[in-house]
C-alpha positions in Angstrom: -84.4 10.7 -4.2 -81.2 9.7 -5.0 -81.9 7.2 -8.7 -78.7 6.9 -10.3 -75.3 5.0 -9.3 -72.0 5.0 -10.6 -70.0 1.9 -10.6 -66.7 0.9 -12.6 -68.1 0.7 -15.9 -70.0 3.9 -16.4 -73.2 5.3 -14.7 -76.7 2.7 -14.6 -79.7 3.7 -16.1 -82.9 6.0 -14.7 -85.9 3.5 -13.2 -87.6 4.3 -16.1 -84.8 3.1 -18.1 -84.3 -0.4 -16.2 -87.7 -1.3 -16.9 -88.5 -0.4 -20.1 -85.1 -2.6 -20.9 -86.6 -5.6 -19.3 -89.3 -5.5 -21.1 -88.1 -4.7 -24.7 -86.4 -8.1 -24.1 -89.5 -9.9 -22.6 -87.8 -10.9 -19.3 -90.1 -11.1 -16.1 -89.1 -9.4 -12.6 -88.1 -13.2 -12.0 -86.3 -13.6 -14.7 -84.4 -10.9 -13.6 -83.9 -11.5 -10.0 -82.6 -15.0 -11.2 -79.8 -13.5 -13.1 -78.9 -11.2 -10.9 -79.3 -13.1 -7.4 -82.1 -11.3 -5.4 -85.1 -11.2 -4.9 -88.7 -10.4 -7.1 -89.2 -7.4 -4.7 -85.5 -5.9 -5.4 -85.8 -5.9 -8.8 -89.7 -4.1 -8.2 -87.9 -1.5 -5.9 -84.5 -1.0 -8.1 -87.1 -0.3 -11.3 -89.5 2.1 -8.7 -86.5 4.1 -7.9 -87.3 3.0 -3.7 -83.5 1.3 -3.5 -80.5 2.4 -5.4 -78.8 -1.0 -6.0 -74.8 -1.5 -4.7 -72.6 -4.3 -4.1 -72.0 -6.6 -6.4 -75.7 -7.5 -7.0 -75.7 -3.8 -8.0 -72.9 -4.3 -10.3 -74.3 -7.7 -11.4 -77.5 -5.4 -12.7 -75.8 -2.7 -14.1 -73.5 -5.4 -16.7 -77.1 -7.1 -17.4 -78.7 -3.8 -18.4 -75.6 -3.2 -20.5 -76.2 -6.1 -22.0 -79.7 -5.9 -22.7 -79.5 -2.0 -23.9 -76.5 -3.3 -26.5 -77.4 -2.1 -30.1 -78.1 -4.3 -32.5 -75.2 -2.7 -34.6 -72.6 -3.8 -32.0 -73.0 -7.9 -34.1 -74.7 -8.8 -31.1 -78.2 -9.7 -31.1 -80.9 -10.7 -27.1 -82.9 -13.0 -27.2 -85.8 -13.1 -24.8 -85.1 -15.8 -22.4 -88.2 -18.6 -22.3 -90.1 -18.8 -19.1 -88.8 -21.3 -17.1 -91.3 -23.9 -15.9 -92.0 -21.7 -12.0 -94.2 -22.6 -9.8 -98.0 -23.2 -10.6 -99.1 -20.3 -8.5 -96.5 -18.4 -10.1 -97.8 -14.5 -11.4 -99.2 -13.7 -14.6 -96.2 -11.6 -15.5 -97.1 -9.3 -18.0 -96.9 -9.3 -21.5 -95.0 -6.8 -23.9 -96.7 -4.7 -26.1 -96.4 -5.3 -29.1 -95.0 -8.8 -28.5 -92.3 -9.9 -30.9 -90.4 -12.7 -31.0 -86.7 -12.8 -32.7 -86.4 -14.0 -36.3 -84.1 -17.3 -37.1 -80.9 -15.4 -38.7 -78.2 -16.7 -41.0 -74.3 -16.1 -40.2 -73.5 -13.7 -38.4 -75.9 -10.7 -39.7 -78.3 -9.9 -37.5 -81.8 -9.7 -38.2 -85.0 -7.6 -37.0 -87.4 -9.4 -34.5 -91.0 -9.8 -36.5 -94.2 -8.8 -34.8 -96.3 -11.4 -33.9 -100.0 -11.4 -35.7 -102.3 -11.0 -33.1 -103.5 -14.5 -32.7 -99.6 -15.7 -32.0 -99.3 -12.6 -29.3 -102.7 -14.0 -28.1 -101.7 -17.7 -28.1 -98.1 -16.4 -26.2 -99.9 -14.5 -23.6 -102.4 -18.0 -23.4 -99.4 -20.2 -23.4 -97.8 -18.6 -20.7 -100.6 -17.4 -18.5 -103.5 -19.9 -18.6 -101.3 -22.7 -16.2 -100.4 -21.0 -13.5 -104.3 -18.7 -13.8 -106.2 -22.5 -13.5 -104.3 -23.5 -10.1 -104.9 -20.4 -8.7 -108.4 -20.4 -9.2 -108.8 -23.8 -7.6 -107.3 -22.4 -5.0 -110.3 -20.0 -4.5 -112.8 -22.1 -5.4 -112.2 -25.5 -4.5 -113.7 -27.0 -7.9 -111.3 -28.0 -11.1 -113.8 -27.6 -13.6 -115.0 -24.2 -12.3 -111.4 -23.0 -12.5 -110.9 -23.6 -16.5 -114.4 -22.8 -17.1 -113.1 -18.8 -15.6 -110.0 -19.0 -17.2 -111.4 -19.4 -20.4 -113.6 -17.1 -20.2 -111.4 -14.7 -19.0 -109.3 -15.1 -22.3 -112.1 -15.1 -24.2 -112.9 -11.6 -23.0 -109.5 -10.7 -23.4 -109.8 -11.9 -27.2 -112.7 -9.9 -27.7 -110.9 -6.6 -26.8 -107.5 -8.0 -27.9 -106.7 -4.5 -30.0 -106.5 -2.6 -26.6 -105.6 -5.4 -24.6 -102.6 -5.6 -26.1 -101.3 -2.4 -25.9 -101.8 -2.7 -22.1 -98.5 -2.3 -19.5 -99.8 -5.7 -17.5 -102.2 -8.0 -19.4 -101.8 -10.8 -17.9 -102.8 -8.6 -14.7 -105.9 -8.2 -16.3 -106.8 -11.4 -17.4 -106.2 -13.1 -13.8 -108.5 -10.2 -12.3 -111.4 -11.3 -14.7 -110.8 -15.1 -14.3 -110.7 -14.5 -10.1 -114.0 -12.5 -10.8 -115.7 -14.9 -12.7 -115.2 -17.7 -10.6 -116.1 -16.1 -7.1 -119.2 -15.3 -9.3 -122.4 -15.8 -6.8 -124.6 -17.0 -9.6 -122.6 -20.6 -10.1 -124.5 -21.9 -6.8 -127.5 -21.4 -9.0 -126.4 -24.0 -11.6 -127.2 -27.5 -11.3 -123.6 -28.8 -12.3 -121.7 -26.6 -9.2 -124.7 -27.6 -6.3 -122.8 -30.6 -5.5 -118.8 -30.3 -4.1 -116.3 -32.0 -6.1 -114.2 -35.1 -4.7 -111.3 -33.7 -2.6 -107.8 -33.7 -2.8 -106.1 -36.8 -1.7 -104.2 -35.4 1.0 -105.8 -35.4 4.2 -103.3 -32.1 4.4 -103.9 -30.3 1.5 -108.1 -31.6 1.9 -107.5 -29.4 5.1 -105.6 -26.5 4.0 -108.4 -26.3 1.1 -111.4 -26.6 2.9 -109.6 -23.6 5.5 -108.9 -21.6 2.4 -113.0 -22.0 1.8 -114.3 -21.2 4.9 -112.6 -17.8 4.6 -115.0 -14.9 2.8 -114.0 -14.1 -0.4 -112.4 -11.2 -0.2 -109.8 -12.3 2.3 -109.4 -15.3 0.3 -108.8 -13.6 -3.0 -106.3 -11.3 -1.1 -104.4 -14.3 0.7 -103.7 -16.0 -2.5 -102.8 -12.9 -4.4 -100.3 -11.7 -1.4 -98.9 -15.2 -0.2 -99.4 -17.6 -3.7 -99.0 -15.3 -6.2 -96.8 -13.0 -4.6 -98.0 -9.5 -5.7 -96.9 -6.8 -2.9 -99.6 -5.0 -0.7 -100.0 -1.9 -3.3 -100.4 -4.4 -6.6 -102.9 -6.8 -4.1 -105.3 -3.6 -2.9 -105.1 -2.3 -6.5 -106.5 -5.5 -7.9 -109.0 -6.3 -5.3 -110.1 -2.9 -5.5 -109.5 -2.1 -1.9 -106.9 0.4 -0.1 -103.6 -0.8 0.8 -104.8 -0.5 4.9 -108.5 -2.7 3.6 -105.7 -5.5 1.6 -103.4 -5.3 5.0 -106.3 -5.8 8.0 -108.3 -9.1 5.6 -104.2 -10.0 4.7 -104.0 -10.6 8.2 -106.8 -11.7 9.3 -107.6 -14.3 6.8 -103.6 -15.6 8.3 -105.1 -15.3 11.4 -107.9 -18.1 10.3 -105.4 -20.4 8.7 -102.9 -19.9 11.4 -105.8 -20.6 14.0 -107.1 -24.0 12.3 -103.3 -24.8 10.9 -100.5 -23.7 13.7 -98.4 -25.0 11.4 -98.7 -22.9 8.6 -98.8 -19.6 10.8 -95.4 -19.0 8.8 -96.4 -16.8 5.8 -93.1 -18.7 4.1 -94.6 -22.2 5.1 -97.9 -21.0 3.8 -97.0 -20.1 0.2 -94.9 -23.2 0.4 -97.9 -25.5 1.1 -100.6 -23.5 -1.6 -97.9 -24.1 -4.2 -98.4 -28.0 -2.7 -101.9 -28.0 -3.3 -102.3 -26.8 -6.7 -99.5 -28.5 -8.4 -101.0 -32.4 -7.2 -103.7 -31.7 -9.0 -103.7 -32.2 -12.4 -105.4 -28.5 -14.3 -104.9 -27.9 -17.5 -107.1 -25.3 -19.9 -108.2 -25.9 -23.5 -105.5 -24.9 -26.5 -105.8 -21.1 -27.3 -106.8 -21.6 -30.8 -109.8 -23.9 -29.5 -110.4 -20.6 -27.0 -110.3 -18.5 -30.0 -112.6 -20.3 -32.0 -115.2 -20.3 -29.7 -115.1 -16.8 -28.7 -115.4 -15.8 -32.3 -118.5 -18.7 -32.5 -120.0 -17.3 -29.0 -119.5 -13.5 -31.0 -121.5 -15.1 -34.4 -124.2 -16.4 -32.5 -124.8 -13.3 -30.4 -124.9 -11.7 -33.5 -127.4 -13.2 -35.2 -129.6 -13.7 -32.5 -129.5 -10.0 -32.0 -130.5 -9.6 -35.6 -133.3 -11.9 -35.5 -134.5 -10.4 -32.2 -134.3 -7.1 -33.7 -136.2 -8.2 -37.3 -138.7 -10.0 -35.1 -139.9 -6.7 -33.3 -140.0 -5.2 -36.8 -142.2 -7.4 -38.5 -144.2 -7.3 -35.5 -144.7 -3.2 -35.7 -145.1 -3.3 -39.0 -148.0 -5.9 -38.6 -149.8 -3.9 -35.9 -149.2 -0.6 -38.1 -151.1 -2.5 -41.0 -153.9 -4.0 -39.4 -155.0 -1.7 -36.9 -157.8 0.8 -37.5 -157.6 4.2 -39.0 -160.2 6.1 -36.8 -161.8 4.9 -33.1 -165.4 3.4 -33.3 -167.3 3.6 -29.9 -169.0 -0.1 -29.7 -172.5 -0.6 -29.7 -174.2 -1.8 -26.3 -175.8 -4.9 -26.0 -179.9 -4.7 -25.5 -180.9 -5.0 -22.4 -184.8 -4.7 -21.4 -186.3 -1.7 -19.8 -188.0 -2.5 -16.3 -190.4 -0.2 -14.4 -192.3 1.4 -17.9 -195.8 1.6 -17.0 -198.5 0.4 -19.3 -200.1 2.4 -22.2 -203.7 3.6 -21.2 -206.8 2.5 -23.5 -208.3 5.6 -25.0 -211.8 6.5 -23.5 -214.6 9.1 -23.5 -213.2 12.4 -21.7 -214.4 12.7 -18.2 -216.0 16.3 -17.4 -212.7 17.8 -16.0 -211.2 17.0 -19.4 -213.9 18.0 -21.1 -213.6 21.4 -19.3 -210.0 21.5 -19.6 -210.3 21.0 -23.3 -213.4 23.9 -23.6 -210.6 26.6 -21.9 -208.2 25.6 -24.3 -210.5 26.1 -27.2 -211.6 29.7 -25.6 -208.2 30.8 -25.1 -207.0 29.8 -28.8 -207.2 32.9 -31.1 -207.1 32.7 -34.6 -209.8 32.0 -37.8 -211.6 29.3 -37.2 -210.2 25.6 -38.4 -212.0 24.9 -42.0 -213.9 21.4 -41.6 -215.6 20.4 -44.7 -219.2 19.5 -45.0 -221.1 16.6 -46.1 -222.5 17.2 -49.4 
């Protein structure tokens, strides 16, 4: 496979190369495809090594990836270029690793970017994730409250195991797979504040792409808004749903077929993402500020904690009681009296009849021995 090009200006960069550029500079795949003039998907398949890129978005690329691989010696110093406000059901893009952000510099002298602590390379990740994550959870569950309650919790999990997190290639990736898990949780019918539905949208349109979107199973809706809203491609969609690309591909299309059948008009996957970016963005979803989220994960970690050591000091003082009290040897307990039934009376003694008499004669005969002394009356 052919993964180089040469143009004008010199030859472009391996795959390997073009991405790890993007992302020393913190731009998105969108971000990207802006600048250049194509699409999400070119950009996926130029850094993959799928396409070679030509033409003048090819050459369009190659000057950008100049620009981002120019040394810092050069007087010439990249910012990363912010996020522009995308669509609510944009994709978690992920985040760097370690995020940095540039320092302010003074003339013309340029100046190191500083790491971020980890609560700010939390909070940026937050910030730039938790929006679009909310909307696309009330897409899959219908229920506003629901969708920042699995939000935040996702990012609370994601706090708790921050050290690795952050070293990970996409996690933003991760994050949006634990907040989609938690809210198609089975155990919230359970709970009294999720047995009623919410009011719905406004819209008698959007009420009835919504309610469509919920009659489908879970795993074709996961799938539909991961392929069509957020717009991963079939290999990024099975890998998440943890499914084979042919599994993501038959409930892709089927769960179109059940929109398309109850919405002709949106049997146009195009018209489709157009109409869930619609829906979420009326509604007004918004999650908690990430140091609030931090907070309460550390609180939620505290009282865990401590409940664990009481639990634990309770079952000792409880061993330690038995182990004091109890008895050093076994003692067999003593029955209760009970009366004896059936015991036939004692006899009165009498005068020996003759067979006793006789009986008692043989004895004597048969005893051998000196005779018994008996004293005498004197």
């Amino acid at each position: 496979m052919v993964t180089t090009t040469q143009n004008t200006d010199g030859p472009m960069p391996p795959p390997s190369e073009r991405r790890r550029l993007r992302e020393s500079r913190s731009l998105t795949k969108a971000q990207v495809a802006a600048r250049v003039g194509v699409s999400r998907s070119t950009i996926r398949a130029w850094e993959s090594g799928r396409r070679v890129p030509h033409g003048r978005e090819g050459e369009a690329y190659a000057r950008l990836l100049r620009t981002l691989a120019a040394p810092a010696a050069a007087g010439e110093t990249t910012t990363a270029e912010p996020a522009p406000e995308g669509p609510p059901v944009a994709a978690a893009a992920p985040a760097p690793s370690p995020i940095a952000v540039p320092a302010p510099t003074g003339g013309t002298t340029p100046v190191a970017a500083a790491p971020l602590t980890p609560a700010q390379a939390f909070d940026a990740l937050y910030a730039f994730c938790a929006p679009a994550l909310v909307r696309q959870t009330y897409l899959l569950t219908g229920r506003r409250e629901l969708a920042r309650e699995s939000v935040e919790r996702a990012f609370q999990l994601a706090w708790q195991r921050w050290p690795e997190l952050a070293r990970d290639r996409d996690p933003g990736g991760w994050v949006r797979a634990v907040a989609y898990d938690c809210a198609l949780s089975p155990w919230h019918r359970f709970r009294p504040r999720y047995r009623h539905p919410e009011p719905p949208p406004a819209d008698p349109a959007d009420r009835a792409l919504l309610n469509t979107l919920l009659t489908l199973p879970p795993s074709y809706r996961r799938t539909l808004v991961l392929y069509d809203g957020v717009g991963l491609d079939l290999p990024e969609t099975a890998a998440e749903t943890e499914a084979s690309t042919p599994a993501a591909a038959s409930r892709l299309t089927h769960a179109r077929d059940a929109v398309a059948a109850r919405l002709p008009e949106l049997a146009d996957p195009a018209k489709l993402h157009h109409r869930l970016l619609e829906v979420a963005s009326k509604e007004r979803l918004g999650a908690g500020r990430p140091m609030v989220i931090r907070t309460g994960c550390e609180r939620r970690n505290v009282f865990w904690t401590r409940a664990a050591i009481a639990f634990t000091v309770t079952i000792v003082g409880a061993t330690t009681l038995t182990l004091r009290t109890a008895p050093t040897h076994y003692e067999a307990p003593i029955a209760p009296a009970q009366a004896v039934q059936g015991v036939p009376a004692a006899g009165v003694m009498g005068p020996l009849s003759r067979e006793e008499q006789a009986l008692r004669a043989k004895l004597r005969a048969a005893a051998r021995g000196p005779e018994r002394l008996a004293p005498e009356p004197g």
